[in-house]
N, C-alpha and C positions, 0 to 999 in steps of 0.2 A: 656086289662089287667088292672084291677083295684085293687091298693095298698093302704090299711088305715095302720097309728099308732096310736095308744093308749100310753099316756102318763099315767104313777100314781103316785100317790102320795099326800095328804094335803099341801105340801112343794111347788111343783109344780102346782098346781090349783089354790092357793092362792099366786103365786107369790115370796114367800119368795125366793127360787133361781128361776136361769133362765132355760128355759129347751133348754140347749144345744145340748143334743143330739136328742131331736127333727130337732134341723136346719142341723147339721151336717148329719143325714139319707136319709134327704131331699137332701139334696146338693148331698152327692153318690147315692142315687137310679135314681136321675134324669142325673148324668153321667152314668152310666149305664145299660138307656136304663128303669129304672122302676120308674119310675115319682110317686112321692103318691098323690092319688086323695082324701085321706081323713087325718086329725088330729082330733084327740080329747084327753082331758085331763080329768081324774076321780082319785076322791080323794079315800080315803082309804076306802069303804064302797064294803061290799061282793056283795050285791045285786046287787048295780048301776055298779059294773067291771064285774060280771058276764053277766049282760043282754046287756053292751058295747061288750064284745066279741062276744055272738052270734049273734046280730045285725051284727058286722062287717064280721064274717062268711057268713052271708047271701049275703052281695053287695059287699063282695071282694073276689080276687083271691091270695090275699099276704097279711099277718096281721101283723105286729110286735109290742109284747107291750112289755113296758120297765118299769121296775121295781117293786118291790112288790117281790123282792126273797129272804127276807133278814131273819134270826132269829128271828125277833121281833113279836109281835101279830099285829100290824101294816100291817104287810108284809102278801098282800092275794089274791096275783097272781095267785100263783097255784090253792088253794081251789076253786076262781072263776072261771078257767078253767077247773077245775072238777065239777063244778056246770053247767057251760053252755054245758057241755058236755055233761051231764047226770050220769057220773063216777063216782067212787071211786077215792081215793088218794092210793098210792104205795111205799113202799119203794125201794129206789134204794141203794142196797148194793153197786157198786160199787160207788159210789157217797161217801157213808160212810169213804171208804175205801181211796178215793181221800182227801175228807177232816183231814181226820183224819193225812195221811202221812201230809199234809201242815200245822199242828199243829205241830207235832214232829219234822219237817223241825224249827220250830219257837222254839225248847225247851219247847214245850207250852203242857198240854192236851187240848183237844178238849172240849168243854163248853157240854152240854146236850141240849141245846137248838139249838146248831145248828143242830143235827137231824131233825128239821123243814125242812133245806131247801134240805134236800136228798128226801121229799115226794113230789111227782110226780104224774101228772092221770094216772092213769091206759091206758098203751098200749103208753104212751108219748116218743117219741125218746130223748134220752140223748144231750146236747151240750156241747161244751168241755168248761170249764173256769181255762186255765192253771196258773191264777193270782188271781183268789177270791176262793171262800168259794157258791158263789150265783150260782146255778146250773141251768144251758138255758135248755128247752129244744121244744122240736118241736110234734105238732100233728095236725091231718083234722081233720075239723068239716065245716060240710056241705060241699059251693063249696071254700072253703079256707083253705092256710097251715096257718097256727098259730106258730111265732116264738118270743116266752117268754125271753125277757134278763133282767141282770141286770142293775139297775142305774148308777150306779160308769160307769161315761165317759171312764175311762181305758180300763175295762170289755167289755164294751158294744162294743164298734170299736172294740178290737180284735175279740169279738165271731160274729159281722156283717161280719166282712173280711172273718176269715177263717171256719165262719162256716154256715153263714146265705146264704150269696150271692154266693157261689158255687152249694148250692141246690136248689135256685133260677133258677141259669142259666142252671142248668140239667134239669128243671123241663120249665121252659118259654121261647120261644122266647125274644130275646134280639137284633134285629137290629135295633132297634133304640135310642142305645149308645151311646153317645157322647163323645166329648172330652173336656175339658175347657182350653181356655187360657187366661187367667189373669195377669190384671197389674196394676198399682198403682198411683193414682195420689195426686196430694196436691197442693190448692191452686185455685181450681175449683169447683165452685157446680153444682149437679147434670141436673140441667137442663143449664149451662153451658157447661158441656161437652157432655148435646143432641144436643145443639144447632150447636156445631160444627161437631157432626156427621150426623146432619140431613141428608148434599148430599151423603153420603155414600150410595152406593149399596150392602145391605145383601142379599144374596140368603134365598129363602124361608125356607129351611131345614138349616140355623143357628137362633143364638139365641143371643142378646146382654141385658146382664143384669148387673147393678149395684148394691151395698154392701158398704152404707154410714158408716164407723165407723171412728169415730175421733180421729185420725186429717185426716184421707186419706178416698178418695172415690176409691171403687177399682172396675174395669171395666172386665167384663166377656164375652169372646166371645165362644159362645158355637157350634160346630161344628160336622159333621157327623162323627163316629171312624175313626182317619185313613186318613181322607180327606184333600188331598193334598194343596187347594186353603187357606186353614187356616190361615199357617203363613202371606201368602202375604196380604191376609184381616186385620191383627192384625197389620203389619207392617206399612198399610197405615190408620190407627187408630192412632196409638202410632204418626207417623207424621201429624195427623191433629192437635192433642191433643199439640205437639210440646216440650217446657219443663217443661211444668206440670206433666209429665209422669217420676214419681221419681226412679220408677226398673218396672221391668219386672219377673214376674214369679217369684218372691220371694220379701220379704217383704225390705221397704229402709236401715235397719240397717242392714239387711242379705249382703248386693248389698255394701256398703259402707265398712262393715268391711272385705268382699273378696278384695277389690279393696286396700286397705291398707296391707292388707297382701302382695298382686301380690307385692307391690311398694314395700313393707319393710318399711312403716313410721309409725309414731307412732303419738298418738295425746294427749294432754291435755285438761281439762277444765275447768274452772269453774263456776260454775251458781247462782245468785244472786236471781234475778226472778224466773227463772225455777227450782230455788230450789232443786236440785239434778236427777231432773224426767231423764237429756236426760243421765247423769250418770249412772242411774240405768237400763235405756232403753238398752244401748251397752252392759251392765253386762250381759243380758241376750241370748247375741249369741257368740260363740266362739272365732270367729276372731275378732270383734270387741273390745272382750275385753281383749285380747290378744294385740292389740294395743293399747288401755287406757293407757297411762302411769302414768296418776297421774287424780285425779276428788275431785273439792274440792265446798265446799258450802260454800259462805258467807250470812251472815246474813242481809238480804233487808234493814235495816237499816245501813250497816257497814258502819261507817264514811269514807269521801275520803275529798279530799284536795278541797280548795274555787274553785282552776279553774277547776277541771273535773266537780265540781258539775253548774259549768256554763257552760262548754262544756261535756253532757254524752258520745260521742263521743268519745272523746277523751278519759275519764275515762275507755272504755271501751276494747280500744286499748292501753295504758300503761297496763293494767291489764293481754291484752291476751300476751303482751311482756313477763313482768313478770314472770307468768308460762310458756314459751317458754322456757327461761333460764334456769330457777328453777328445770325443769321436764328433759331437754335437749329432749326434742317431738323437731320434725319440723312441726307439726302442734297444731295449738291452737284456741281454739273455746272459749267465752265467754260471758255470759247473765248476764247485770248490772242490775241495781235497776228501778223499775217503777218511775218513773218523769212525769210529769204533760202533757209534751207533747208526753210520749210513754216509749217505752223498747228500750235500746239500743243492740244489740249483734253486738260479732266483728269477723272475723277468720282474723289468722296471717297464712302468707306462708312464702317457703323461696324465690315465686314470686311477692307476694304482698301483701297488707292489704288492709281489705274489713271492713268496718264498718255501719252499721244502725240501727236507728231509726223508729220503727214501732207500730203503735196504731191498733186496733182492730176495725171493723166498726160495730160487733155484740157484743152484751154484752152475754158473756163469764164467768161462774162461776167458782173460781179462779183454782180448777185441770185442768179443762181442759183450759184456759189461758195457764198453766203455760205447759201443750201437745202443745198447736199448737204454744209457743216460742220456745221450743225445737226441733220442727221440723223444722220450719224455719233454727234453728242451723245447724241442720243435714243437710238440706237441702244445705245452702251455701257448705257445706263441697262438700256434693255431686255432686253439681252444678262444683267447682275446681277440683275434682276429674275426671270428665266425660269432662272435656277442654270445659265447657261450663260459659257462662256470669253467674259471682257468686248473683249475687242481681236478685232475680225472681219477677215474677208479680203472687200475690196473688186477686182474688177477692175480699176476707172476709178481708185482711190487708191493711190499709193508711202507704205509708212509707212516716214519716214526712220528712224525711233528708236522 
């Protein structure tokens, strides 16, 4: 079985955003047993998307192209799949009718131009879009189905989920599905953490793939639907790996702000260096910020007193005291100012106080600097949190002190 996508767009071809939903289709068809054996990207031009579809008609058995449904004259999804068809275009009253109720839904009337995207090739199956205005829809041409979605990331996954990959799996074999289990590391690079899975024994029918984004590398074990030896394989992965493996199956702020919840603690922080990033990072998952109790930013220059600025160390444990008090958290995290020989961060417990010093052995441009201090921060947290030795061993970090 052979699967191509088709990207569109000028926005997309040219780089201006990323095409997300390119990786993301990728990632589920290939759990799901329909791996895509082609990508390509076309810009806005009738001709070149029209003679992309039939080409892909031709060498596949599953098509999906993504965007080009939109009101604009830009948008020429459809028409080119009436052109490589051979068709006419159609209108789809119910479509009309669909859009029209989600204009009144809005207090809005409906524009004139979005009757564009109710037109359709002739004999084309309708796809549901219970959230847009951009109307999917599905038809054969040659030995392949053809399923049209829109751009908007939103759109696009729900009408993949519930409307693409159900008539997929009626229509193809799908045994060989997979399953993914994934986890998360920090503090190792990639050919680091091959090197310790070298002696590992994979069966033939799994799959071990990595997903380098910074600051974590996140390690994929891919396995038959279902198959039992899975976990045990992933288990003895995770202990080769040892404590560089920061969560499991969900991401480290997910993992860290469950675990604060279980306890009932609460945390403060403040960030000098990292500049509000690990602040902003917990804001964005439930429990984590749920336990935030206070997060504050000082200024990398802020004055401190003769002796912390000869001991950062120290400055940066009076600091994480300070908002201990202040916030009444029983936890406090803290990233002091860059100094000549490093960044200091601290955590306070109500079991101990952990503090250090660490330089960079990569030259790092300062957002992402000021990602991989903050996870270090998280990290200490996590390290206390899980009863393991708080100060880890980074490859890419010199801890001075």
């Amino acid at each position: 079985m052979h699967v191509a996508m088709i990207s569109t767009g000028e926005e997309v071809l040219h780089g201006d955003i990323t095409d997300t939903n390119a990786a993301w289709l990728s990632r589920i068809f290939f759990q799901q047993g329909f791996p895509l054996s082609r990508r390509t990207t076309v810009g806005d031009h009738l001709e070149t998307l029209a003679a992309e579809i039939e080409h892909c008609s031709l060498i596949a058995d599953v098509v999906v192209v993504n965007g080009g449904l939109g009101p604009t004259t830009d948008d020429l999804t459809a028409q080119a799949a009436a052109v490589a068809a051979g068709s006419g275009l159609e209108q789809s009253d119910y479509w009309v009718e669909q859009m029209q109720e989600k204009y009144r839904a809005l207090g809005r009337e409906m524009p004139h131009t979005n009757l564009k995207q109710a037109m359709l090739p002739e004999g084309a199956e309708l796809l549901k879009n219970p959230i847009g205005t951009a109307c999917g829809f599905a038809m054969k041409l040659n030995r392949a189905w053809l399923y049209f979605t829109p751009g908007v990331p939103r759109e696009f996954k729900m009408m993949v989920q519930d409307e693409i990959l159900p008539r997929i799996r009626e229509r193809f074999e799908h045994s060989h599905a997979k399953d993914c289990h994934r986890f998360y590391t920090f503090g190792l690079s990639e050919s680091g953490i091959g090197q310790q899975l070298q002696d590992l024994n994979v069966p033939d029918e799994y799959e071990v793939g990595y997903r380098s984004s910074l600051p974590f590398i996140e390690v994929k074990l891919f396995s038959p639907k279902g198959d039992g030896m899975a976990p045990q394989l992933q288990h003895q992965m995770i202990e080769l790996l040892g404590d560089n493996v920061v969560s499991v199956e969900r991401e480290l702020p997910v993992h860290v702000g469950h675990v604060l919840r279980e306890r009932q603690l609460h945390l403060a922080l403040q960030e000098q260096f990292s500049g509000g990033w690990l602040t902003n990072w917990l804001q964005d998952y439930p429990d984590s910020r749920k336990a935030l109790l206070q997060g504050k930013v000082v200024q990398e220059k802020a004055l401190v007193s003769d002796d912390q600025v000869a001991d950062p160390l120290l400055a940066v444990t009076v600091q994480a005291q300070s908002i201990m008090k202040e916030s009444g958290a029983q936890l406090a995290l803290v990233s002091g100012a860059e100094y000549e020989e490093g960044i200091p961060v601290a955590l306070i417990t109500p079991e101990g106080e952990w503090a250090q010093i660490i330089k960079s052995k990569r030259h790092y441009e300062h957002r992402a600097y000021r990602n991989v201090i903050a996870t270090v921060m998280l990290d200490m947290l996590r390290r206390y949190l899980d009863g393991k030795q708080v100060i880890g061993q980074y490859e890419f970090l010199t801890r001075v002190r």
